[in-house]
C-alpha positions, 0 to 999 in steps of 0.5 A: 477442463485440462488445458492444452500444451499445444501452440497454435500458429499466430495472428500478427497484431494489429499496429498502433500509432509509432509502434514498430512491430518486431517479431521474437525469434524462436528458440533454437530447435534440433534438426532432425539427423539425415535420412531418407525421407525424414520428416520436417521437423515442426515449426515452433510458433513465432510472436510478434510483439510491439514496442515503443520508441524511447521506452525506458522499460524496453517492453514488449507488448504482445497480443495472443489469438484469443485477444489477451494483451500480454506486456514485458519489461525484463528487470533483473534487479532480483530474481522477481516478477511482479506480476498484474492480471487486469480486468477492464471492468469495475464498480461502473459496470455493476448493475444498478440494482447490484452495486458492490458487485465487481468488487464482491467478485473480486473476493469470489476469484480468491476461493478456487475453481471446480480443481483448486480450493475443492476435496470433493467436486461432484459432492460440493456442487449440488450443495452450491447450487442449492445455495446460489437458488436460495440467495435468489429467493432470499432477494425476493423477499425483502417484504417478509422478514421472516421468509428471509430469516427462515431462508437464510437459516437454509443458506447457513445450514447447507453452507455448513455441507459445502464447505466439508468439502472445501480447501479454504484459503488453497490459492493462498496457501499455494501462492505462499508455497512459491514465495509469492509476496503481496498477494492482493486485489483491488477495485475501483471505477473501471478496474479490477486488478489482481497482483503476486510478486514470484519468484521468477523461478516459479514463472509456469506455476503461477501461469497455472493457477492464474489460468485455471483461476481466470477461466473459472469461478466458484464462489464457495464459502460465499456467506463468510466471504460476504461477512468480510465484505460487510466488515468492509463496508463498515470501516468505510462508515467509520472513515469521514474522508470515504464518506466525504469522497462518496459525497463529492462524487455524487454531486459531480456525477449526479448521472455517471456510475462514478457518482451514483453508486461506489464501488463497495455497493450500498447495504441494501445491495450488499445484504441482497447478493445474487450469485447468478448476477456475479456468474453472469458478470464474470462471464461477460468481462473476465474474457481474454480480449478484456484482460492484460497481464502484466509481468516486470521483472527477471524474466526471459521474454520468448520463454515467458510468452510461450509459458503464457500462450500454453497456459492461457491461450486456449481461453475462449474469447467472447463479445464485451457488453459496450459501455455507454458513458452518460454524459453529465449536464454542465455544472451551472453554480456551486454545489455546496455540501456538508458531512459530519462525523468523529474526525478533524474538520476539512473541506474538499472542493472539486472540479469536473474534466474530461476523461485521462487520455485527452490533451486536457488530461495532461493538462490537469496534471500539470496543473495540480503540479503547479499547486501542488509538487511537495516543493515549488508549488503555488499550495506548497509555498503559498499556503503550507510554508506561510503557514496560512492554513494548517495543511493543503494539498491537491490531488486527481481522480482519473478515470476513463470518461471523467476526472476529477481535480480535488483541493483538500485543506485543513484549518489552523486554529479558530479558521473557519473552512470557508476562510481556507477553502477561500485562500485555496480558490485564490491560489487557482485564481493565480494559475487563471492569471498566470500568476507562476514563474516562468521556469516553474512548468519545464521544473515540473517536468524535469522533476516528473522525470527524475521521479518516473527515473526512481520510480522504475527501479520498482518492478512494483511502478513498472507493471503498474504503467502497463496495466494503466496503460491497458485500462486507459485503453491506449497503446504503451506507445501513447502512454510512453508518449504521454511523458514527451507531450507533457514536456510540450505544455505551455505556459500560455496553454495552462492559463487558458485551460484554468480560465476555461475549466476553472470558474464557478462550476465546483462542489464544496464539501465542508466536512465539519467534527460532530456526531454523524445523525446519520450513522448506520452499519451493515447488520451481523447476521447468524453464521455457523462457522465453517470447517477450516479442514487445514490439512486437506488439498485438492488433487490440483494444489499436488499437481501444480505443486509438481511443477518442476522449477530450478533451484535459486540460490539466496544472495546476502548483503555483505557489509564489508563487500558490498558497502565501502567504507571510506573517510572523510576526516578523522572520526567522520566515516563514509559508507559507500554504495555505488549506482551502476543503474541511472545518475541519482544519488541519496545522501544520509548523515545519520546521528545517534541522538534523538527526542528521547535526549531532548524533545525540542529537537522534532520541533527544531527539524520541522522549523527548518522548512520555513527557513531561509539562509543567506540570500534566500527566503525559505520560498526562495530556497525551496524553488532553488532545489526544485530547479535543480532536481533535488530535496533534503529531509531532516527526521528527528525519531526517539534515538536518532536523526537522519538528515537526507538529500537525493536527486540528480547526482549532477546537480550533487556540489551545487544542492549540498552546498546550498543545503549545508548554508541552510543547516549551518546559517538558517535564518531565524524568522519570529513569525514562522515559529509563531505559526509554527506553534499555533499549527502544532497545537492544533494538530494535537487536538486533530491527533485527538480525534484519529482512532488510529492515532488514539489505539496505535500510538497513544494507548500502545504507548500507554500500556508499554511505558506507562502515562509518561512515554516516547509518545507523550514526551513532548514539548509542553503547551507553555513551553512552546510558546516560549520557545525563540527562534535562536533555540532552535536554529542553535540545535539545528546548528549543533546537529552537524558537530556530533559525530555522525556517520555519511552514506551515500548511494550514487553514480560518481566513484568513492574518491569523488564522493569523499572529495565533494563531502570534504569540501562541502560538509562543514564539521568542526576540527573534532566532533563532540560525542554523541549524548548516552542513549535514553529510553523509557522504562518499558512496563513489566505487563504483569497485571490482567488489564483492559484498557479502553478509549470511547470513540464514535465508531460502527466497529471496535478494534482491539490488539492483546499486547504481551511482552517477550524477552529481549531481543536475542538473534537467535530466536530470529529464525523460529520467530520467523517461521512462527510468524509465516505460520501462525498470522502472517498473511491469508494464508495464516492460521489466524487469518483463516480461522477468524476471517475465513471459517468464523466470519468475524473480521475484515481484518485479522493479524498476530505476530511476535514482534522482533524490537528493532534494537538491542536491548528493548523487548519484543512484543507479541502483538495481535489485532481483530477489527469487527463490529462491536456486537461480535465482540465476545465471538472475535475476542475469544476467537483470538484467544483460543488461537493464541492458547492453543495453536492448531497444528496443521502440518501442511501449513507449516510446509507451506510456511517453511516454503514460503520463507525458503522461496522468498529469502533465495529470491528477495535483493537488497538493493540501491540504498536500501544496502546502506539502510538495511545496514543501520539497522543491523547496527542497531541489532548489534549485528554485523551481517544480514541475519536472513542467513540465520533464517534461511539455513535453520528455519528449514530444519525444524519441526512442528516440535521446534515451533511447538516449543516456542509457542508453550514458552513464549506466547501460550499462558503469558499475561495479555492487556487488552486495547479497545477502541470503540463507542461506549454505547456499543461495548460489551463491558461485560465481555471484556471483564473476562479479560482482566479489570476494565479501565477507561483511559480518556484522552487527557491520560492518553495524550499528555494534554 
């Protein structure tokens, strides 16, 4: 149905509690000339809107007649806006003989409308309808097997007639067209929320396509999209912590959705989906009085309401169905559990609240900061810094009707998880007593500040509050006086709360390393794949793509412009950038050395944390900076390290000093080292039981360098324990005498800056140069090999490796719009082809991968997670797209569009100025090679691109990465890609 342009006269929203209502002036009209009787000129529609005192984001929340909420920041950071469509319902609202269905639906409003993602409406119809009725009888048949498969041979085979007529992948292929960037959804208990940063520029086209996507779904292609969801769901199974998670909240909410089914649905309800179902649900809540959009950004309010009222207003609101919350029993005793599975033992222990928008909410939130902050709290310093545990942590679930407290804790070596779950529960026994500083609750709620201050400076944070807002179902004046009540909370208050709420009524998960008896995994079923007709578009993709929008022009970081280089001392350079938006500052002192010159330095910059200096104890002096609103990082990577500060640039002279007595006199302590190694030896085991550490780092690593490499070169077992304290603080004191370069971003000027650092920094007369650079011997990658690991897993993941040339700026651009094209997001032709069209991975990915300094090589790196049985399909899947790239010319318009929107929209800014220009350093570049991008990338054809794939990807050497059970892998299979070796842990990890 075409949507009206015409606006309505408006209905005046209803006040909240301290909102003041406003009302936007109109935009200026022309009067019509004098005459007789002239007509009266039309009265443009007026929005009155909502804003909130002491707002920092100075929003306006508006309320169209139709109910759609509508919340505003205007943030001109860049020439952006991020953008949220929130829908107040999730996986609490599934039915419960159809749980996983929000979340299905989700991936449903992805696939277009009888307008967008179609060729042909009045044919592909029919064809939907027979599949929607088969599924129904599909369901019915769980008792007969052979039914079902004779059905399911039906569905398969008319899925094949639908989809000649569809687009697949259009709103993502449009989206791209715009510049669009993390084009995404999520799910989870009472939420669905789906998000696009635009270009600003192409504000109206994207009210479109949300418009017509909203009020509309077709679930076409819905069997492939149903394999992807399977292959979600089997990753969950191969995550120890899901099925922790999953495990905890069952015995929280034996009752309540948030307990009783999960937001990706059970493998009985996933292998039985009803379309009718997903229709009725999308019917009953994607409605405009249960949906809020939410847009932060460049924005121009009036005009942005008026292209949002014309767009959605027309959308028809309707009742919700009511949400009776059930109401959980009283935990009586503990609740013990246990899980088991591939992956390092925890244990998991959780409490039971009352909903996030109470007084007890805040009061949750204070207390997990006051165990947990990062800095000062009671775990922090307690538990990490001691070195009592090997790590330990709290974090909050909250939701609507219930929230959950979780403490989450490692074991050292030989510790039991009782002992850590024991230690843990006496921290919570200090909170009871009140057993915490006096300073330490107006410290937190200093700090919250400071972080919500850098938190807002991403349009990202600041339309994620409102869509939370939204869900919570309070008004932005409430959520923004949230931040001044939690500034009320006492001391007294806090310990009256934990010896109310905080007693023997938790779950304990004890999550032990074993071989889960009770693994499963969602069953491959037969699928045809089906057209992925690139070059087709819909009647709709032309007309929105009409659209006009005004032209933006790309702004590029000038390094000698937009960086001031100043000097602190001979040899000793300053790169200066100032913060014209708030009083934060960072600070960076970066040294061109790292471990690849002496692999003790990344345990000497760990020790550092448990150290003291002066008159302070390490725990002394972590409290001393959290009192003043500041942090330091000290990172060791293979060829550099970078010491930072950043925080409050009015506490700058007192937290500098206090961090250069730390690096210049750190005081050694025998103890903490000896925990210290202990914990790093156990954390090496740990790393032995990742599989994302074991394929993306230790055989990466292997294949690119050979048994000895970056990741392998550490600090031996024996040579760790024979470290001594005065090693490591002698290298931690030598870092500051190298020659090294200063950054800072922050509010004071240039010459203040360089007056603090002179007095402050303490450097000797002259530096010593930095050691000459070290980096291992890449491998030449000549030989066709497959390397795999054995790991305990429903799934296999596997990555083709092959090695390019080395790294030369000018094939920046060409790599650039090969990546846009050929895998770069759901858009991309390997996207398309092996997640959409063949149904053979959740998720699927290629790039030709740039090194990121001068003088290495780049890769071409290419990743396929799918169940281990569509092994041979997915591998050769990913093959044949990398020998014979398909030519879509419409897709590479859209892949030179996306690139050209995003680059004339996209800012460098705050300190990422600073940092964007070390990494051109490291490139050898001297200015932002995005121009290069910009201007050449719009020039070239499908011969250019055609070009670059016959010389540097089609018929180079691949070696293959497999990770998975050695019980499920097709050796078979995989020895049509090359001699198969095995590589056990011990070749892989070095020990």
């Amino acid at each position: 149905m075409k949507k009206s342009s015409l606006l309505l006269l408006p209905a005046f929203a209803a006040l909240g509690f301290a909102t003041e209502c406003q009302t936007s002036k109109p935009a200026a009209t022309t009067t019509a000339p004098a005459a007789p009787a002239p007509p009266a000129a039309a009265k443009e529609k007026t929005y009155s809107y909502e804003t909130a005192p002491n707002d920092p984001l100075n929003a306006r929340i508006y309320h169209l007649d139709n109910g759609l909420t509508v919340y505003l920041s205007d943030y001109k950071n860049a020439p952006r806006i991020q953008t949220y469509v929130a829908v107040r319902a999730g996986s609490k609202n599934d039915p419960a003989a159809a749980t996983g269905l929000a979340h299905y639906l989700e991936h449903m409003v992805f696939k277009g409308t009888s307008r967008l993602g179609t060729k042909d409406w009045s044919k592909e119809k029919p064809e939907l309808d027979k599949i929607e009725a088969l599924y129904e009888t599909y369901r019915g048949q769980r008792n007969d097997p052979a039914a079902r498969k004779r059905t399911y041979h039906q569905i398969d085979s008319i899925s094949g007639v639908a989809a000649r007529y569809a687009v697949p992948n259009e709103y993502d292929k449009l989206m791209g067209s715009l510049g669009s960037k993390g084009s995404n959804a999520h799910t989870s208990n009472e939420e669905t929320v789906y998000q696009e940063d635009i270009p600003s520029n192409q504000l109206e086209k994207w009210a479109a396509v949300q418009s017509e996507r909203f009020t509309e779904m077709v679930p076409r292609l819905f069997h492939t999209e149903l394999e992807a969801v399977y292959e979600e769901k089997n990753r969950g199974l191969d995550s120890d912590f899901s099925k922790e998670f999953e495990t905890l909240n069952a015995a929280l909410y034996p009752t309540h959705p948030y307990g009783t089914q999960t937001t990706i649905g059970t493998i009985e309800h996933l292998q039985n989906p009803s379309i009718t179902e997903i229709k009725k649900y999308f019917g009953e809540y994607y409605v405009p009085n249960n949906v809020a959009l939410c847009l932060s950004g460049d924005l121009d309010y009036d005009q942005t309401i008026r292209l949002i009222d014309k767009y959605f207003g027309t959308w028809q609101k309707k009742p919700v169905p009511a949400f009776n919350s059930p109401v959980e029993q009283p935990i009586a005793g503990t609740i013990t559990k246990e899980v088991v599975g591939p992956q390092a033992e925890n244990v998991m222990v959780g409490y039971r609240f009352a909903g996030k928008a109470t007084r007890d909410g805040l009061l949750l939130r204070m207390v997990d900061k006051i165990l947990t902050n990062g800095q000062a709290g009671l775990f922090d310093l307690d538990l990490n810094q001691q070195q009592k545990v090997l790590q330990a942590s709290t974090f909050t679930d909250l939701n609507d009707d219930y929230s959950t407290h979780i403490l989450f804790g490692t074991p050292r070596q030989g510790q039991a998880l009782e002992a850590v779950q024991a230690l843990m529960l006496a921290e919570v026994a200090k909170v009871k007593q009140g057993q915490f500083p006096d300073w330490l609750i107006p410290a937190i709620v200093n700090n919250e500040k400071l972080q919500r201050t850098k938190d807002y400076e991403s349009n990202l944070a600041r339309a994620s509050a409102f869509y939370e807002s939204f869900i919570e179902r309070i008004s932005w004046a409430d959520y923004v006086k949230q931040q001044d009540d939690f500034g009320t909370i006492t001391k007294a208050e806090i310990v009256k709360f934990a010896n109310d709420h905080y007693g023997a009524n938790y779950v304990t998960i004890y999550k032990r390393t074993g071989i889960d008896p009770n693994t499963v995994k969602v069953v491959k079923p037969t699928i045809t794949p089906v057209p992925a007709n690139r070059d087709a578009a819909s009647a709709y993709y032309t007309e929105v793509s009409k659209l006009p929008s005004t032209e933006l022009q790309p702004v590029f970081v000038d390094y000698k412009k937009d960086i001031q280089q100043a000097e602190i001392k001979p040899g000793l350079p300053l790169y200066y950038t100032k913060n014209t938006e708030n009083g934060l500052f960072s600070l960076f002192y970066a040294i061109d050395l790292g471990t690849n010159n002496d692999p003790r330095l990344d345990v000497a910059t760990d020790y550092l944390q448990y150290l003291g200096t002066g008159q302070y104890s390490a725990a002394q002096l972590q409290q001393e900076f959290y009192k003043l609103g500041c942090s330091f990082a000290v990172s060791s990577g293979q060829d550099r390290v970078l010491i930072s500060l950043s925080g409050l640039d009015s506490n700058l002279e007192p937290a500098l000093k206090l961090f250069e007595q730390l690096l210049n006199n750190p005081r050694t302590d025998a103890g903490a080292l000896k925990n210290q190694v202990a914990g790093i030896l156990k954390q090496r085991q740990d790393a032995k039981l990742s599989k994302g550490v074991i394929l993306n780092q230790a055989m990466l690593n292997y294949v690119k360098y050979g048994p000895r490499n970056p990741f392998t070169d550490v600090v031996s077992e024996s040579a760790l324990k024979a470290l001594k304290p005065e090693q490591l603080t002698a290298i931690l004191k030598k870092l500051p005498t190298y020659q090294h370069r200063v950054l800072y971003y922050g509010p004071r000027p240039v010459e203040g800056t360089v007056a603090v650092l002179k007095a402050e920094h303490r450097t000797p007369a002259k530096l010593t140069p930095d050691p000459a650079a070290k980096d291992f011997t890449e491998q030449p990658l000549k030989d066709r090999k497959v390397y795999w690991a054995d790991y305990n897993m429903v799934q296999a993941e596997i990555l083709f490796l092959t090695k390019g040339d080395l790294y030369d700026k000018g094939l920046v651009p060409t790599v650039s719009l090969y990546n846009e094209y050929f895998g770069g997001g759901m858009g991309s032709i390997v996207f398309q082809d092996l997640r959409e069209s063949k149904a053979l991975a959740y998720s699927a990915s290629s790039r030709y991968a740039n090194a990121d300094k001068v003088g290495r090589s780049n890769y071409i790196v290419s990743y396929i997670g799918t169940q281990s049985d569509k092994l041979p399909e997915a591998m050769t899947g990913m093959q044949g797209l990398l020998t014979d790239m398909p030519l879509a010319e419409a897709n590479l318009q859209i892949a030179k569009q996306s690139i050209r929107n995003s680059i004339a929209t996209d800012r460098i800014t705050h300190e990422g100025i600073l940092l964007s220009y070390e990494r051109a350093r490291r490139l050898g570049l001297d200015y932002d090679v995005r121009r290069d991008v910009y201007e050449q990338t719009a020039k070239m054809s499908f011969d250019d691109l055609k070009k670059f794939q016959a010389a540097k990807v089609k018929g180079q050497n691949q070696v293959v990465l497999v990770i998975g059970s050695k019980d499920r892998l097709n050796f078979k299979e995989l020895a049509k890609y090359g001699t198969v070796q095995q590589l056990t842990l011990k070749e892989l990890f070095g020990y």
